[in-house]
C-alpha positions as CSV (number, residue, x, y, z in Angstrom):
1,X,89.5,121.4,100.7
2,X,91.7,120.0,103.3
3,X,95.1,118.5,102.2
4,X,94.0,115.0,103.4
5,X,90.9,114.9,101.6
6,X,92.3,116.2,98.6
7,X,94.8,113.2,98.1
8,X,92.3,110.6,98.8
9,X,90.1,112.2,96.4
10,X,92.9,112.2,93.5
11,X,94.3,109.1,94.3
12,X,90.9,107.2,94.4
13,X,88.6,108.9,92.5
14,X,90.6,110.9,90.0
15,X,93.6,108.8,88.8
16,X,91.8,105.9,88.4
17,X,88.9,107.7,86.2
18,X,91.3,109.0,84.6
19,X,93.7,106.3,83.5
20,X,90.1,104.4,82.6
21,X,89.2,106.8,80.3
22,X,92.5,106.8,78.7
23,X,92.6,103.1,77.9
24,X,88.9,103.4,76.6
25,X,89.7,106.1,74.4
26,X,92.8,104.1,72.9
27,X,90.6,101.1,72.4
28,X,87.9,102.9,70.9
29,X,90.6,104.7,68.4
30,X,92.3,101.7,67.8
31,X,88.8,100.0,66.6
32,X,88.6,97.3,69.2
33,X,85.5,96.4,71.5
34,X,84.7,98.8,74.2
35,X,82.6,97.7,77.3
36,X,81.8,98.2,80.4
37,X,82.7,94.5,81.8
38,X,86.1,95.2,80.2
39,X,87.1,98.3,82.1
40,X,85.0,97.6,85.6
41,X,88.1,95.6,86.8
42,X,90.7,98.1,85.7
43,X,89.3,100.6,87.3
44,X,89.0,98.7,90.7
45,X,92.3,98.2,90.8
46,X,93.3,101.5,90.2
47,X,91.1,102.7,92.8
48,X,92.3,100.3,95.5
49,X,96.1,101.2,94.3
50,X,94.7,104.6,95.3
51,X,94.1,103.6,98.5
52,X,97.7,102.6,99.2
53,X,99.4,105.7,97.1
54,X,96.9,108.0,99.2
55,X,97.8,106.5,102.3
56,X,101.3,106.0,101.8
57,X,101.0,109.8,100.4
58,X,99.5,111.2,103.0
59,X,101.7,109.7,106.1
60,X,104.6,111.6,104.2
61,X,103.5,114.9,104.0
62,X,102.0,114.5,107.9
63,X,105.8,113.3,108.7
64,X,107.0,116.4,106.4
65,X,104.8,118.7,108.5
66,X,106.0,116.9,111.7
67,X,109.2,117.5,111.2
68,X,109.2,120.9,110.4
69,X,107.6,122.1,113.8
């Protein structure tokens, strides 16, 4: 998999499912209600974090291959 394709897929698909999963395990442990209308907007913004993170993460390491040529 290209390098490009690999950080937007971690950084919008992977991190946020797996931080989401995370906090539903802990609420789900610590006895409380679990549901998806709870965890829909948590996600989200994790994924649309993503987006920046991946971008932001991806202009470095084209400036990091850039400058090594």
């Amino acid at each position: 998999m290209p390098k490009k394709g690999f950080i937007f897929l971690f950084s919008v698909i992977i991190f946020p499912l797996v931080v989401t999963s995370l906090l539903t395990l802990y609420r789900f442990i610590a006895g409380r209600e679990v549901g998806l209308e709870q965890f829909l907007s948590n996600f989200l913004g994790y994924a649309v974090g993503g987006l920046f993170v991946g971008f932001i993460w991806y202009n470095i390491k084209k400036l990091d291959q850039y400058d090594k040529r």
